[in-house]
N, C-alpha and C positions, 0 to 999 in steps of 0.2 A: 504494500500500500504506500500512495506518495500522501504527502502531506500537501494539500490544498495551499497553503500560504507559502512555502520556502521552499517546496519542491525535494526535502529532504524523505529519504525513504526512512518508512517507518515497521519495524519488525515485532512481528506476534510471540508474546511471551505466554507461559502457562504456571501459575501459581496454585498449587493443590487442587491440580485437575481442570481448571478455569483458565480458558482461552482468553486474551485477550490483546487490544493494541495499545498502547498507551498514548496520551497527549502526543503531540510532537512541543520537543523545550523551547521551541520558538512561540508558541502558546503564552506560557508561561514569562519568555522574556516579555512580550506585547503588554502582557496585564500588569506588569512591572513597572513598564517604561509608562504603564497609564496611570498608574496610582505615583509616581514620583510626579510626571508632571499636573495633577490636582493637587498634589502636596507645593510644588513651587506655586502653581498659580494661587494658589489659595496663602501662600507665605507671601507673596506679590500684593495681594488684594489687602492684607494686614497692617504690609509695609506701607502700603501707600496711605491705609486708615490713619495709620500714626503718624505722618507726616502731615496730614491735615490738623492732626489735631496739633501740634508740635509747635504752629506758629512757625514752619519755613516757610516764606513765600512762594508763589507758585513759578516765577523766575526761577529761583534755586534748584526745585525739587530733582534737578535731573543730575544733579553736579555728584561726579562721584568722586572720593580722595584718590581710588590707584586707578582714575583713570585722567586727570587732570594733568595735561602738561604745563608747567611750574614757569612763569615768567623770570627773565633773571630778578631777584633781589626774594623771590617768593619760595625759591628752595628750601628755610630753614622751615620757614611757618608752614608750609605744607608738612614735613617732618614731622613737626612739634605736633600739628592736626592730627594727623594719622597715629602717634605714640599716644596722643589721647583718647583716642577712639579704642587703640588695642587694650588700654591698661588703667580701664575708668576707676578700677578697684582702689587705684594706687590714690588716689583721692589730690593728685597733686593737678593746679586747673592749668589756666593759660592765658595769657595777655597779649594778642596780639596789637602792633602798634604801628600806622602807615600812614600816606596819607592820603587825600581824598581820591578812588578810583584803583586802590593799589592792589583789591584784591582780599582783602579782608573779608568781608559780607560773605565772599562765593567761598572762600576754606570753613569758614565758621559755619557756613547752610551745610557745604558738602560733611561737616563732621556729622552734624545732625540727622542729615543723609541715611551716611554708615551706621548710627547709632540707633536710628530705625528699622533698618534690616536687622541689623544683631537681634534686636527685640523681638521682631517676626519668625526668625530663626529657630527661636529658642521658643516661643511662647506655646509651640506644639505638645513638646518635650514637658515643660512648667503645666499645661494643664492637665496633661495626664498626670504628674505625679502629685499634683494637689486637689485632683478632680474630687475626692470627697470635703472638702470647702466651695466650694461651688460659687458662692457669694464671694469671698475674698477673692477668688481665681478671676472672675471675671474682672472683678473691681481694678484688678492688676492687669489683667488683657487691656483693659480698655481704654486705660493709662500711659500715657507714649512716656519710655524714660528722660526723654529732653524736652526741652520747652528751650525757644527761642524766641526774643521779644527786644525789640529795639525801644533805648531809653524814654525814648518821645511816646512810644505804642505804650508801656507802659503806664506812662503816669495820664494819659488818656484816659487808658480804661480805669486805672483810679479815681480820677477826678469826674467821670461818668458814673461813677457809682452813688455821689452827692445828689443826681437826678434819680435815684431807685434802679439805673441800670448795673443790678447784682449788686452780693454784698464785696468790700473792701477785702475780707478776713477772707475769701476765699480765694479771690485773687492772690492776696500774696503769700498763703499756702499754696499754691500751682507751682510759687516761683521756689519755696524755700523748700520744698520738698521733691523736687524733680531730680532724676540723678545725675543729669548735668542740663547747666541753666548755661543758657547764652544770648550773654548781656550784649546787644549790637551796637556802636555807636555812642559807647559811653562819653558822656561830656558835653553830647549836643543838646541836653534836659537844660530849662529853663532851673539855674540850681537854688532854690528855694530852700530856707528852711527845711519846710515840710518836704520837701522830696531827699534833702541830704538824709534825713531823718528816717524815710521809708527806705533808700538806698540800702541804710546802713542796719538799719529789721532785717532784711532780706539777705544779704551779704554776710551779716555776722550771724544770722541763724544756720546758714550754708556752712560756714566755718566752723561751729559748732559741732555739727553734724557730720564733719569732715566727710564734704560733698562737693565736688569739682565744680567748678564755672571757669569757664571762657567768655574774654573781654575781648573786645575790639575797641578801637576809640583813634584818634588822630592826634591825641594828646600826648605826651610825653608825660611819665610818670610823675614829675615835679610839677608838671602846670595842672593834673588830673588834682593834686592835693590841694593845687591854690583856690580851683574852682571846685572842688567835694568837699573837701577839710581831711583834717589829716587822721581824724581815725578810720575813713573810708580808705585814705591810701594807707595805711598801715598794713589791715588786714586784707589788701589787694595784695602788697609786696609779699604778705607772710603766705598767703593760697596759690600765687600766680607767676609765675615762670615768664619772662615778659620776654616777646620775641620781634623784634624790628623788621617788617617789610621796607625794602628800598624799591622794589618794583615800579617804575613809571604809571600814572592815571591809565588803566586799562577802558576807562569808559569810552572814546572813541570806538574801537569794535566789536565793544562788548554786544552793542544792539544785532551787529550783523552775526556774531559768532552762537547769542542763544538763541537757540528756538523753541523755548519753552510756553510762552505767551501767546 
């Protein structure tokens, strides 16, 4: 007998007295190769879940770290991106520092990226071995581990919240409890009292908790302190690894080069 799909012959065995042919293993490979790809597609469909929720813009969402080619001056911080992405446990975060166009935004979404799929990866694995919590499992499915919010996006939705749009206390539980926060843009915040204030809840709760955040900013660590105050730069220098872009304004071809929009 041929085997109908692969053309492979197939030979009649006899087990205690019983005739028979068995599958052909190309069978077998088919129903393999169909349960791996619902398992990626449906890993794809997760990853993508938690990216919406994650606060990367829809710009970004495509940027991936080992696929991004490194403009000169942007070799270290891509580096640095990636050793944070691999070794979140280590709880040590990252400061990157450039200036406007350099290139910052797109490593910082692309970590978030990567830290997405990790998530979706793994969340397979995580609910089968906690599926008798059921509540808690999901609670944590449903939860992307980074959260990404530019300093301006933030104190919006705070000060939205003055109108009854949601409570304050939830928002910045989102930020001090995600496993890695990335703060975009630090510096550009109208710095107020009350936002130094909120900055430094948020920041020094992170620290506490010895829980990574990545900075972005166009500041230099001295002028970050003159315009936050200096216990917000303190516990930046003591969490954050500060890494310098020299890379030229990328925004020229950045329009032409994504096509994510």
């Amino acid at each position: 007998m041929i085997c109908p799909n692969c053309g492979r012959e197939l030979h009649e065995q006899q087990i205690l007295g019983l005739r028979f042919i068995p599958p052909c293993t190309c069978q077998e490979e088919a129903e393999r190769m169909l349960r791996q790809e619902e398992i990626l597609r449906g890993t794809g469909n997760l990853a993508a879940a938690y990216l919406r929720l994650s606060g990367v813009s829809r710009r970004y969402r495509t940027a991936d770290l080992h696929s991004i080619q490194p403009k000169d001056g942007q070799e270290k911080a891509l580096e640095a991106c990636r050793a944070l992405a691999d070794n979140l446990e280590d709880g040590e975060g990252l400061m990157l520092v450039g200036g406007v166009g350099s290139g910052k935004t797109l490593l910082a979404s692309a970590t978030a990226v990567r830290m997405c799929k990790k998530q979706a990866e793994g969340a397979r694995e995580d609910f089968k071995r906690n599926f008798a919590r059921v509540t808690d499992t999901l609670d944590y499915l449903l939860r992307p581990w980074v959260q990404m919010v530019s300093t301006v996006a933030l104190f919006s939705q705070l000060k939205a919240c003055f109108d009854g749009a949601g409570r304050a206390e939830d928002i910045l539980e989102k930020y001090k409890t995600a496993r890695l926060l990335i703060l975009d843009d630090l510096g550009a915040e109208t710095a107020t009292e009350w936002v130094r204030e909120r900055l430094f809840e948020i920041i020094d709760s992170r620290y506490g908790a010895c829980l990574p955040l990545l900075v972005t900013t166009n500041l230099l660590p001295s002028e970050l302190e003159g315009r936050l105050g200096k216990r917000i730069a303190d516990r930046l220098r003591e969490m954050c690894r500060v890494v310098n872009i020299t890379a030229a304004s990328q925004r020229a071809t950045a329009g032409r080069e994504n096509k994510a929009c």
